[in-house]
ZAMARMAR-403086 format. One record per atom (N, C-alpha, C): residue in one letter; x negated, y negated, z. Coordinates in steps of 0.05 Angstrom, whole numbers, plus 5000, padded with zeros to 4 digits. Layout:
ZAMARMAR-403086
aXYZ...
END
This chain:
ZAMARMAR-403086
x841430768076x839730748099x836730738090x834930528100x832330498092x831230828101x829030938099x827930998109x824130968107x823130988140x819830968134x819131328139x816131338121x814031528128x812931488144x812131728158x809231678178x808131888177x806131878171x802832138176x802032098198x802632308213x801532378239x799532568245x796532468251x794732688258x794332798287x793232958291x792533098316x789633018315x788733088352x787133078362x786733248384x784233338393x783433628408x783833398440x782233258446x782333018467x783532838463x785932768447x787932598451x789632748440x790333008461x792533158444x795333028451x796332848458x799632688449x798432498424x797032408413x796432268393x799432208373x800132478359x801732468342x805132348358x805632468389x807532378396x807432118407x805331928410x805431638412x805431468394x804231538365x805031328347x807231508335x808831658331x812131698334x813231488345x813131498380x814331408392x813831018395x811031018387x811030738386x812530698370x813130758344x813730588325x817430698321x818030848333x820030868346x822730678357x820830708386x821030428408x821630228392x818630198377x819229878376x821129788349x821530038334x824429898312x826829848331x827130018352x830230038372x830029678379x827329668387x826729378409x827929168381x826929198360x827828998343x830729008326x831929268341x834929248340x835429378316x834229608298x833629778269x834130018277x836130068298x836730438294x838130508268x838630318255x839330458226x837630538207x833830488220x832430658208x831430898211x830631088187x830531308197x827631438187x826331548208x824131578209x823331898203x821031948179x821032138170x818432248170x817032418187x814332478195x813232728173x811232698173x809232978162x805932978181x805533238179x803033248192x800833218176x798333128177x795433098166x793833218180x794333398200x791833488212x790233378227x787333318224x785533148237x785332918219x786732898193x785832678183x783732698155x783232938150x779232998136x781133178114x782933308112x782733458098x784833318061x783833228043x783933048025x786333228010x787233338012x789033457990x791933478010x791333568038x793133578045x793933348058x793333058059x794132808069x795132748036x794732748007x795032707992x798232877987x797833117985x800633227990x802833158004x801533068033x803133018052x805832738047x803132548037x803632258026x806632338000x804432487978x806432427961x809832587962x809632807987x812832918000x814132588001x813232548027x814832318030x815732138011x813232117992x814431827970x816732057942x817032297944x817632337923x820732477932x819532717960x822432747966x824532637984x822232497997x823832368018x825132008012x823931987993x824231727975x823831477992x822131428012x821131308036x821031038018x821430798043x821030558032x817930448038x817130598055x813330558059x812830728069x810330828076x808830978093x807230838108x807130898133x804730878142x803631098151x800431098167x798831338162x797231218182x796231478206x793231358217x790831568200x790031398188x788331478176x785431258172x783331338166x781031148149x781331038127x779030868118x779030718094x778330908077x776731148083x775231268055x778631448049x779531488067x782731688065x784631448048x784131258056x787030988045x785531038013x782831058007x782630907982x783131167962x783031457973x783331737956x785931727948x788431567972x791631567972x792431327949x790031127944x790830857930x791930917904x791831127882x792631157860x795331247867x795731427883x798131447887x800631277894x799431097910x802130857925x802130607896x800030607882x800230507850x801530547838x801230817835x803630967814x806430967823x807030967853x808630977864x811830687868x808630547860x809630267872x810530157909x809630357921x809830337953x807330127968x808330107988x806429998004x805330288026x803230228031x801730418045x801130228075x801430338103x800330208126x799030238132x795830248128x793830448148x794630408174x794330478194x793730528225x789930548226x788030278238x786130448235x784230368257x784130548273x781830498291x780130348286x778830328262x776730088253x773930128273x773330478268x770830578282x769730528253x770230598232x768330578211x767830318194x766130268170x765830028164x765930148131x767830088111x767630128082x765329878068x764230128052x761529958039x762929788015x765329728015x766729537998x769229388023x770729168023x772729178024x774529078005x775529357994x777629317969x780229247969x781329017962x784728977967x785729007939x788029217952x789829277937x792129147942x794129097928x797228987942x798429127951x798329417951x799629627958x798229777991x795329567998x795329728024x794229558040x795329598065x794829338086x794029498104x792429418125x790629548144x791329398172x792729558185x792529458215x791129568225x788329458246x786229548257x786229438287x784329738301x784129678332x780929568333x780329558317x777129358306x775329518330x775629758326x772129888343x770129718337x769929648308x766929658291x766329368305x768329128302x768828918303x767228818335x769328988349x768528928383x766029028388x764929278371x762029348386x760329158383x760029038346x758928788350x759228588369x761328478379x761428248390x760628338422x761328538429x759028728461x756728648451x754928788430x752528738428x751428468424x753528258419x752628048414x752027928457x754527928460x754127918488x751727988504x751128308493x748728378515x745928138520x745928098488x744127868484x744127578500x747327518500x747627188517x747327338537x747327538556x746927578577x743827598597x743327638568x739627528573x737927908570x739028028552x737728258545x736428308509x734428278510x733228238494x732628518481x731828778492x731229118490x733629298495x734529358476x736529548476x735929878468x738130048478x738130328463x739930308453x741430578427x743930568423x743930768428x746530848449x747131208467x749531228450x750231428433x752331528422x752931898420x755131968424x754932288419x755032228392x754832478393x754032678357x757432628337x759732588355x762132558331x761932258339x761732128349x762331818350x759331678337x757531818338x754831758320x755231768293x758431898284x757731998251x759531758247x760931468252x762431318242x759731008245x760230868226x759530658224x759430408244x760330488265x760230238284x758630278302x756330428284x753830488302x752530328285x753130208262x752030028252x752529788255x754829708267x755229418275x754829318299x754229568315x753529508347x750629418346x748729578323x745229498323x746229288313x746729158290x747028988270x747328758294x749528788306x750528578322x748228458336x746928708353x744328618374x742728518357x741328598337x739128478327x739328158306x741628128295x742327828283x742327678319x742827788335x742927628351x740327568361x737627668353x735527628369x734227858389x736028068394x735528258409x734228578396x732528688401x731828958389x731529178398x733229378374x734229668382x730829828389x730829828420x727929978423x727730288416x730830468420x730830678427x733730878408x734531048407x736931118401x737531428420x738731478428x739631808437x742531818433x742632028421x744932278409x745632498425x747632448437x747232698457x749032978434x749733198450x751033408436x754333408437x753933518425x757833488416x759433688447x758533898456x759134148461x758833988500x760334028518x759633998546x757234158562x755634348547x754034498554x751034358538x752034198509x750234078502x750233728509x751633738518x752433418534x749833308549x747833148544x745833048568x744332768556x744532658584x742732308578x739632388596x739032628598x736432638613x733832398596x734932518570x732232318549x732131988570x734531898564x734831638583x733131558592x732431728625x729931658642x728131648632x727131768615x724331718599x724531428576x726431388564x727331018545x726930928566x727930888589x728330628604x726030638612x724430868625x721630738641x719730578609x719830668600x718330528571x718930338565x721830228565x722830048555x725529918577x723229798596x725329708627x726529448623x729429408638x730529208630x732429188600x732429428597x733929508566x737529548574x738729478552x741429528559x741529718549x744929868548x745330128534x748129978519x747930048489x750130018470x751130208472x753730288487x753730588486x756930598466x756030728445x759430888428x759931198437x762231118457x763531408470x766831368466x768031528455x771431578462x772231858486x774531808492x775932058498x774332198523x774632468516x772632568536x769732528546x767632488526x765432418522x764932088532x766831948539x767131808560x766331878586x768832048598x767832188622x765232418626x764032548601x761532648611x759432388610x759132148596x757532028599x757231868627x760031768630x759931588658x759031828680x759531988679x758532278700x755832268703x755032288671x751732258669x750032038680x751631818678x749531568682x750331528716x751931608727x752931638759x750931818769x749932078762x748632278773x745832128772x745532078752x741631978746x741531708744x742231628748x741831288766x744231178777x744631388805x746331208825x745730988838x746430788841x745430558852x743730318835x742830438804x740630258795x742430068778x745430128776x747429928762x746229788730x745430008712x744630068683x746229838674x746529638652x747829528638x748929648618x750929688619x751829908596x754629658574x754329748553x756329578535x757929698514x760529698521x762029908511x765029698487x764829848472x766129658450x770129858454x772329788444x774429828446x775030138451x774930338447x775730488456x773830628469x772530468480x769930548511x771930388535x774130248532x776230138554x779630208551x779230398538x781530568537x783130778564x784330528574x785230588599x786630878607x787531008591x789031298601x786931478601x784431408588x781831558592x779531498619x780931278614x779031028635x779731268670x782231208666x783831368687x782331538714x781231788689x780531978695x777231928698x775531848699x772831838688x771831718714x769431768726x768231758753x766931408747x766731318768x766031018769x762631048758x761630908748x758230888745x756730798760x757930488759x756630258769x758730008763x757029838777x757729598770x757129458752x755429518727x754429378703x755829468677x758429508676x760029608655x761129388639x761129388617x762129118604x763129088574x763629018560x763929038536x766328848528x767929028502x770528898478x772729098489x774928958497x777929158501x779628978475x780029298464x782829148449x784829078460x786629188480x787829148490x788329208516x790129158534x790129258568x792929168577x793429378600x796929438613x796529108633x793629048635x793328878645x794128588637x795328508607x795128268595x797328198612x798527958620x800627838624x801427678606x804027808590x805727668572x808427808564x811127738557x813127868558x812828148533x812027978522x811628178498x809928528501x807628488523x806928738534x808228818555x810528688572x811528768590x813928938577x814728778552x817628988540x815629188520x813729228516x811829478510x811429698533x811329638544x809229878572x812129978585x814329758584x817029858595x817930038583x818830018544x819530258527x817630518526x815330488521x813730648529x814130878555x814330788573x814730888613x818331058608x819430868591x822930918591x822031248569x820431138551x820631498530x819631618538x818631628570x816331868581x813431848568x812431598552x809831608544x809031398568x806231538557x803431278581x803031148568x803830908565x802130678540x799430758532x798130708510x796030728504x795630628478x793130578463x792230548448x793930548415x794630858415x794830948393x798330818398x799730818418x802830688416x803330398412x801630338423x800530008416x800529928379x798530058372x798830068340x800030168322x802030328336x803930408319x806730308327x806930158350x809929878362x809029698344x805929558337x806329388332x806629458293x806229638285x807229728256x809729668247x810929768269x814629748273x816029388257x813229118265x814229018255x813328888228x811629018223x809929038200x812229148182x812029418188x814229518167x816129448161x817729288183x820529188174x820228778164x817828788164x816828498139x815728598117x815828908114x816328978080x819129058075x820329098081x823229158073x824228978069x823528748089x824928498085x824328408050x821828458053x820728418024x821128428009x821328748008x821628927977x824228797973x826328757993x828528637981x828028377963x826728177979x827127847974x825227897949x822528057932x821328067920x822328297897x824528387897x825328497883x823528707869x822128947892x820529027894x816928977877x817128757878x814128637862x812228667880x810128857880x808028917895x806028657917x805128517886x804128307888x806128047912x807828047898x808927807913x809427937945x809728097944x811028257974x807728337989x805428307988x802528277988x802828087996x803527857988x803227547981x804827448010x807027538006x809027528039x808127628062x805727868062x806127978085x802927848093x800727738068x798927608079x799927358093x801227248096x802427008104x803827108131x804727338137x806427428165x804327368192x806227308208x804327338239x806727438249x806627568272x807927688298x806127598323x807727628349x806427678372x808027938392x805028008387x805428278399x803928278429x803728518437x803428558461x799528498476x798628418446x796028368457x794728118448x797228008435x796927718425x797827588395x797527478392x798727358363x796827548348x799227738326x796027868299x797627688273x795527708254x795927588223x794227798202x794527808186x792327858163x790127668149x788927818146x785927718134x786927748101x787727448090x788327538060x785927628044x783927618055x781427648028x781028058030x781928178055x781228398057x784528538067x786728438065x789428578078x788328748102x786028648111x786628718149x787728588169x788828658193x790728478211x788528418235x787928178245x787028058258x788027978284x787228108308x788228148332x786227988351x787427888374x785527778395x784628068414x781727998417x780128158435x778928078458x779128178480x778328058503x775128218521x773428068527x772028158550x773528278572x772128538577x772128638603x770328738610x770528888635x768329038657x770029268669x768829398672x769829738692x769429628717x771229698732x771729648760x772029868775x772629958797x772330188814x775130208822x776330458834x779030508841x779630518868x780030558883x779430698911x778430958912x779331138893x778531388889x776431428876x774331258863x772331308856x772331318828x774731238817x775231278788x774631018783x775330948754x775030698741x777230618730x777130328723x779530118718x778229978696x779829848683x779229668663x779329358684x778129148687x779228848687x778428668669x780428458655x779828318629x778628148645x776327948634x775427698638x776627468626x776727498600x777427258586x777427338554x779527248532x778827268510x776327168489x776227378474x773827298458x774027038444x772426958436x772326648415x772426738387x772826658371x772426598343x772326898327x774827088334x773927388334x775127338294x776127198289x775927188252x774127058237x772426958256x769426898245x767827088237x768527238273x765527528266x766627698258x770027698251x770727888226x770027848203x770527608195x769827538156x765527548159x763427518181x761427578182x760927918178x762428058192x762728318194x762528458161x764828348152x765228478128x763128328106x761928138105x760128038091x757028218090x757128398114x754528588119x754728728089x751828898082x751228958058x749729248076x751329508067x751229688094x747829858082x747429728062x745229878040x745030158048x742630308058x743230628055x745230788081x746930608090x748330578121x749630828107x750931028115x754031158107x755231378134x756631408119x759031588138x759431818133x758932038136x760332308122x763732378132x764232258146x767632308161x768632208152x771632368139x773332288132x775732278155x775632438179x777432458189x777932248204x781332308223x781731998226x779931948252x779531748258x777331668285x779631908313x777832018327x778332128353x779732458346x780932478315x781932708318x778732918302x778933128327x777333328327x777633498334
END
């Protein structure tokens, strides 16, 4: 019997985290007809702590004799684990939000990166704000979504495009230290400014709260990159306005069979579709085009690298492939806007897919982050 690893982290505001990419990747071996695989979990915590994702990793490759791992984890976490799946001879999956940006991208044959491209989509929002005819921007981020790098591709994005960061505010981590008061004072200074805003999770709903209370009615342009349209968050979070806009990775909204037999397995295991089940269904067939592999490659690293840069699937948010120059997987991203509920809540609606989103990926990674960095190791959202 094959068996896969999975490193599952926790999160304080996405506390099912660990039981959706379970169950994604679950689901979706059953959906591709593999209950003869058997799935073998360990915990990582939030993701940050380096010895014990290293431990965790090498259980599975040593006692559990796993035919891959995958992991939601970061790049600075994939590259601490890279000696290990070397020595190992394994393939490694990241899972990776793709909030941060590595000041290299290093390919190894041994690790492939499926990404929900935060960094990717904030740029291409910020590029937007610009065709939309906004030239003065802020960037509004809290204090844990301020410490990842796609606070550097959201300015980056605005300003190659012509547009300039007038302002920045950080609000506080804590709901007591939570406030956009600064706000009113950027915008009268700098009127006609959009807001880049990087929020996940809860800090979602104190911001949309914030910008509802102190400018009801003035409909702020606000531009929010992939997991600023994270619908099971979306849910809950008070309407703003009508000027909401940005990058969705994905939505319950796409019409295609392939997300319809997603959101069905999902609803059938008692989960809410979301984000984190999404990327770990579509792992399901990632992982089983390395098995296929390791067989037909007679476990040769390289050549089984070589096979899976060459793989495409269509999954539930559109055809993905890999990027051979960097082993990241390349997904379609769509425009949307926040919409209102009857109840005053908010909705996601797609507009239309993005254009040329492996352009302003291979641009993306060509950036040179000079004194840019990250102190977080942990995985994006677990805190």
């Amino acid at each position: 019997m094959q068996t896969i690893g999975i490193l599952l982290a926790r999160s304080t505001y996405y506390q099912s985290i660990s039981f959706d990419l379970y169950e994604g990747l679950r689901s979706g071996l059953k959906h591709l007809g593999r209950k003869d695989i058997q799935i073998v979990t360990e915990n990582i915590g939030f993701g940050a702590d380096k010895q014990q994702c290293y431990r965790s990793a090498e259980k599975l490759l040593l006692e559990e004799n796993v035919s891959l791992v995958i992991a939601y984890i970061g790049h600075r976490m994939a590259q601490l684990l890279r000696p290990l799946f070397l020595a190992a001879n394994k393939m490694l999956i990241v899972l990776d939000a793709g909030a941060n940006l590595p000041h290299e991208w290093p390919t190894c044959p041994n690790i492939f990166y499926h990404s929900l491209h935060n960094s990717l989509g904030a740029s291409i929002a910020a590029k937007q704000a610009v065709t939309d005819g906004y030239t003065s921007a802020g960037m509004v981020t809290g204090y844990y979504d301020g410490g990842y790098l796609h606070t550097y591709s959201i300015s980056k994005g605005f300003e190659e495009n012509g547009g300039k960061i007038s302002f920045n505010h950080a609000t506080g981590y804590k709901t007591e230290d939570f406030t956009i008061a600064p706000l009113k004072d950027h915008l009268e200074k700098f009127p006609n400014s959009a807001l880049l805003s990087l929020f996940s999770g809860d800090f979602v709903h104190w911001y949309f709260e914030g910008i509802k209370n102190s400018f009801e009615g003035e409909n702020i342009p606000v531009y929010l990159p992939p997991f600023g349209f994270e619908e099971m968050m979306l849910a809950d979070a008070a309407y703003p306005g009508n000027n909401i806009k940005g990058i969705a990775a994905w939505s319950k909204k796409i019409e295609s069979d392939e997300n319809k037999i997603f959101m069905e397995s999902m609803t059938t295991a008692g989960r809410i579709p979301n984000l984190f089940s999404l990327l770990s269904w579509e792992s399901s067939f990632i992982a089983l085009k390395v098995i296929e592999l390791i067989d037909q490659c007679k476990n040769n690293m390289s050549q089984i690298a070589s096979g899976l840069q060459s793989f495409k699937f269509q999954s539930p948010r559109g055809e993905i492939y890999f990027d051979s120059k960097t082993n990241t997987s390349i997904a379609p991203l769509y425009h949307a806007i926040v919409i209102s509920t009857n109840e005053g809540k908010c909705d996601l609606q797609l507009e239309h897919m993005a254009n040329d989103v492996q352009a302003h990926f291979e641009s993306l990674t060509t950036h040179e982050l000079n004194n840019s960095a990250s102190a977080w190791y942990n995985s994006y959202t677990c805190i």
